[in-house]
N, C-alpha and C positions, 0 to 999 in steps of 0.2 A: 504235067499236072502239079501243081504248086500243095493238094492238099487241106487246103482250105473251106472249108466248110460257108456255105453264105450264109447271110444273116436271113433270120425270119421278115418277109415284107407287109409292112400292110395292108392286110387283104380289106380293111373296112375301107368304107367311102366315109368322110370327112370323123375317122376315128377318134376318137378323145381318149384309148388308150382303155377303156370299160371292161375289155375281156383282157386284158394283161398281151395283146396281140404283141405289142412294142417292145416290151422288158423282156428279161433273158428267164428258161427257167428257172423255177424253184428248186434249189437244193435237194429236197425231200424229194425230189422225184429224178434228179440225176444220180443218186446213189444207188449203188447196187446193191440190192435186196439180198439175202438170204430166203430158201424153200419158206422158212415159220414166218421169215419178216413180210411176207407179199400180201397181207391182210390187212397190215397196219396202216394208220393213215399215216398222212408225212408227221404230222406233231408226235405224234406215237415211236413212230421213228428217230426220231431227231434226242425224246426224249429216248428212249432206249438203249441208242448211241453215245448218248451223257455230251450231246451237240445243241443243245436247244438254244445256247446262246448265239448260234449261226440266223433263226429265224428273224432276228430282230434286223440283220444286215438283209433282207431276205424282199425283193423289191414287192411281192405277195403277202407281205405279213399281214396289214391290216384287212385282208382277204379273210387270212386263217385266225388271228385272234383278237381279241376284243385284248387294249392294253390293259387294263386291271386284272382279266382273266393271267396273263402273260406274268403278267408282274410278280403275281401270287404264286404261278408255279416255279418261278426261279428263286423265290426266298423258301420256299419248301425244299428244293434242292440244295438251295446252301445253307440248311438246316442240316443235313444227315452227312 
């Protein structure tokens, strides 16, 4: 056994990719939790982590934020 894990296939018929079926997962949800962290969502996470500038590489982003919403909380953060 070589170890290799397979990729995800696509399970849609003529897919255009709408459920994220294609791309690899998100970040926010390969990272291992802590007990208090299992509540949060991934944004919550990522900012808690002081990582939030991984979401922007994050093939789910425009999923999870609205760009002006994103935008505003990364100059809030590099405010403090």
């Amino acid at each position: 056994m070589t170890g290799k894990i397979p990729k995800r296939r696509n399970i849609c018929n003529n897919c255009h990719n709408q459920h994220g079926c294609l791309t690899d997962e998100p970040l926010c949800l390969l990272i291992e939790r802590k007990k208090k962290e299992m509540s949060l969502s991934g944004k919550d996470l990522m900012r808690k982590r002081n990582i939030l500038n991984e979401c922007h590489k994050c093939s789910h982003f425009n999923i999870c934020w609205a760009h002006e919403a994103y935008k505003t909380v990364i100059q809030k953060l590099k405010r403090k």
